[in-house]
C-alpha positions as CSV (number, residue, x, y, z in Angstrom):
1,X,-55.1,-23.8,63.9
2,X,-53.3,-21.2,61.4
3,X,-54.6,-20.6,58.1
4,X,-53.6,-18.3,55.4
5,X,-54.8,-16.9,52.1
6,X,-54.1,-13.9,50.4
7,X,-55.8,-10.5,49.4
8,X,-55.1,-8.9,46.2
9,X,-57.4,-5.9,47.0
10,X,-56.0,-2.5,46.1
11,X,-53.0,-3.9,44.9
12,X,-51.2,-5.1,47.6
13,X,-51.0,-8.6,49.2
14,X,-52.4,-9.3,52.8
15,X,-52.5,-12.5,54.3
16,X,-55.2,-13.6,56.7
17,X,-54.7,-15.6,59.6
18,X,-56.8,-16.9,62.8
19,X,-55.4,-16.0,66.1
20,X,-55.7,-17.7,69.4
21,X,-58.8,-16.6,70.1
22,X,-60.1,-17.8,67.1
23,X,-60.7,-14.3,65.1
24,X,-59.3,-13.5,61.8
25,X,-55.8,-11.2,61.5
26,X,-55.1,-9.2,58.8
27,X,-51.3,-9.0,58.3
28,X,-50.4,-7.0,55.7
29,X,-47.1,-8.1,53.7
30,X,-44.9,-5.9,52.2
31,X,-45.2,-5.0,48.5
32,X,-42.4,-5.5,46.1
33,X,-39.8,-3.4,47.0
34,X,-39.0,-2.6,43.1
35,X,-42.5,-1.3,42.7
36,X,-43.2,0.6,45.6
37,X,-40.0,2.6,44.9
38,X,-41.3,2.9,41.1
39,X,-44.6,4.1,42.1
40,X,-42.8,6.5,44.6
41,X,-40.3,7.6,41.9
42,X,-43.1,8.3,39.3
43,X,-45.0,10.4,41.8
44,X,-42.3,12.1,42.3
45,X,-41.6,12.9,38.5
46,X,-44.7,13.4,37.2
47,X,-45.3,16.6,40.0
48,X,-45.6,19.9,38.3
49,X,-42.9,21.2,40.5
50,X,-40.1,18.8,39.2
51,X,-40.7,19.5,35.7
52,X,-40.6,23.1,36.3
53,X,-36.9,22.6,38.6
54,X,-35.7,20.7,35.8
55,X,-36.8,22.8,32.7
56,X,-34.6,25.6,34.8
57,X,-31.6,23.0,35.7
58,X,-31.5,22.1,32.0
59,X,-31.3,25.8,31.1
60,X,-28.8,26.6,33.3
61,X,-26.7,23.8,32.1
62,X,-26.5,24.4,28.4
63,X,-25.8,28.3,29.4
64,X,-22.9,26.9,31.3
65,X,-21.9,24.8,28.4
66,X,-22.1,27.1,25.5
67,X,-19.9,30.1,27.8
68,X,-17.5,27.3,28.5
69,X,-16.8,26.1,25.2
70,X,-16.6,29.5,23.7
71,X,-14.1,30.2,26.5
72,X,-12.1,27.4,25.3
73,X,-12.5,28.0,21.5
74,X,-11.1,31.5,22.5
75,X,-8.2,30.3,24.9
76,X,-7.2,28.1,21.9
77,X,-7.7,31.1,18.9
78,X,-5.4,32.8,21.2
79,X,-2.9,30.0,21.2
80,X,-2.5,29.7,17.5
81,X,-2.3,33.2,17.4
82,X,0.2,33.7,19.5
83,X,2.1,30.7,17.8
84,X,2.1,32.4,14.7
85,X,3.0,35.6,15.9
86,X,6.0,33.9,17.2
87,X,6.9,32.1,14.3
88,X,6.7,35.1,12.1
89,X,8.5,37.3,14.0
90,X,11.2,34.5,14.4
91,X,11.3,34.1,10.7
92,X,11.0,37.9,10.0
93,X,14.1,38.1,12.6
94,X,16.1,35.6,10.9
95,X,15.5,36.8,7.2
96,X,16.9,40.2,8.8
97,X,20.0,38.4,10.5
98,X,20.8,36.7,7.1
99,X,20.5,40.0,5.0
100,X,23.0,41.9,7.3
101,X,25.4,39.0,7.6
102,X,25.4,39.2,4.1
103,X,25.8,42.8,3.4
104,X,28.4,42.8,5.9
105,X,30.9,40.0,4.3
106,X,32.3,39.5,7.9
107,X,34.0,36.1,8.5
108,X,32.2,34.3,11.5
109,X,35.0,35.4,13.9
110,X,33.7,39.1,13.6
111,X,30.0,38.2,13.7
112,X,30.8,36.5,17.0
113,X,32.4,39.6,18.1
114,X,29.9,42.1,17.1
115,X,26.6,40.2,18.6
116,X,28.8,40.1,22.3
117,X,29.7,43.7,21.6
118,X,26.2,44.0,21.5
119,X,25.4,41.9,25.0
120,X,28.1,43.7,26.8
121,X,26.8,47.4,25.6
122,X,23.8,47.2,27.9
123,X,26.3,46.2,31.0
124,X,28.5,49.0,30.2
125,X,25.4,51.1,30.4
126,X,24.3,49.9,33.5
127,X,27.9,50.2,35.1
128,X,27.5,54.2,33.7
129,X,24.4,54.1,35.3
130,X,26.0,52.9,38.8
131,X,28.6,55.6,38.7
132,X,26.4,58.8,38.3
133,X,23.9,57.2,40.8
134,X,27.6,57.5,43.3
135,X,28.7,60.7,42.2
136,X,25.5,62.2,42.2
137,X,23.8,60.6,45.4
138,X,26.9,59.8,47.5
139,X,29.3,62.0,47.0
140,X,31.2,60.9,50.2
141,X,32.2,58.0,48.3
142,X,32.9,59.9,45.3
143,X,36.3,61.5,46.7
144,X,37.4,57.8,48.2
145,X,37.0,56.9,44.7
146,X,38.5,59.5,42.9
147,X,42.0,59.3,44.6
148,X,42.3,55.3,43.7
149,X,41.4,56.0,40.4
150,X,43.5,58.4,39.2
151,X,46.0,56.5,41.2
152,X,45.3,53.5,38.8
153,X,45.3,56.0,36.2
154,X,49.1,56.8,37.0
155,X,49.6,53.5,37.1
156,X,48.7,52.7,33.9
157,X,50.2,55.1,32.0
């Protein structure tokens, strides 16, 4: 013969029951699963330790915070300075252009043929450049090249 009945001592439910032998059996049964891991997670929060990790984790965090949105205020200060530095220099640049065109009173023919005057003068520097660097530093090259140019040069003429 089984019977049961419950214990609400402390809390918790037991249930009783008689054994074989006639003796009484306490088993106990498992608390609500929702308040035992409440209970567990307001010991743990209420601990003078947690507070103390999460005074310093909260610290830490708006630290973070604040140096990363002053890093981004700066990144984006930097942009719109920039972006006007390159619109006023573009405007500056193009007041200038307009000025000279006008003192000039060139037809558009000449202005084309000044600004790729003005590309090709840094080539004819560099191809300057390349022949002193020969003459100077290879001068063995120097005399194969002087005979077909003034060669060409007779030819020319």
């Amino acid at each position: 013969m089984n019977t049961t009945s419950t214990d609400t001592q402390k809390g918790q439910s037991a249930l009783v029951q008689l054994n074989s032998n006639g003796e009484l059996q306490w088993i106990q049964v498992n608390p609500n699963p929702i308040k035992y891991h409440a209970a567990g997670l307001w010991d743990t929060l209420k601990e003078r330790e947690t507070a103390i990790v999460y005074k310093q984790a909260l610290h830490k965090t708006w630290l973070i915070l604040r140096q990363a949105i002053a890093l981004i205020f700066f990144i984006v200060l930097l942009g719109f300075a920039l972006l006007i530095v390159i619109w006023g220099t573009g405007f500056t640049l193009g007041v200038a252009l307009q000025k000279w065109v006008d003192q000039q009173e060139r037809q558009p023919e000449d202005f084309v043929s000044a600004v790729l005057n003005a590309l090709r003068s840094p080539i004819d520097r560099l191809i300057q450049w390349a022949k002193q660097y020969v003459e100077r530093y290879l001068p063995m090259l120097k005399s194969t090249n002087g005979k077909s140019s003034s060669s060409e040069s007779t030819d020319q003429k």
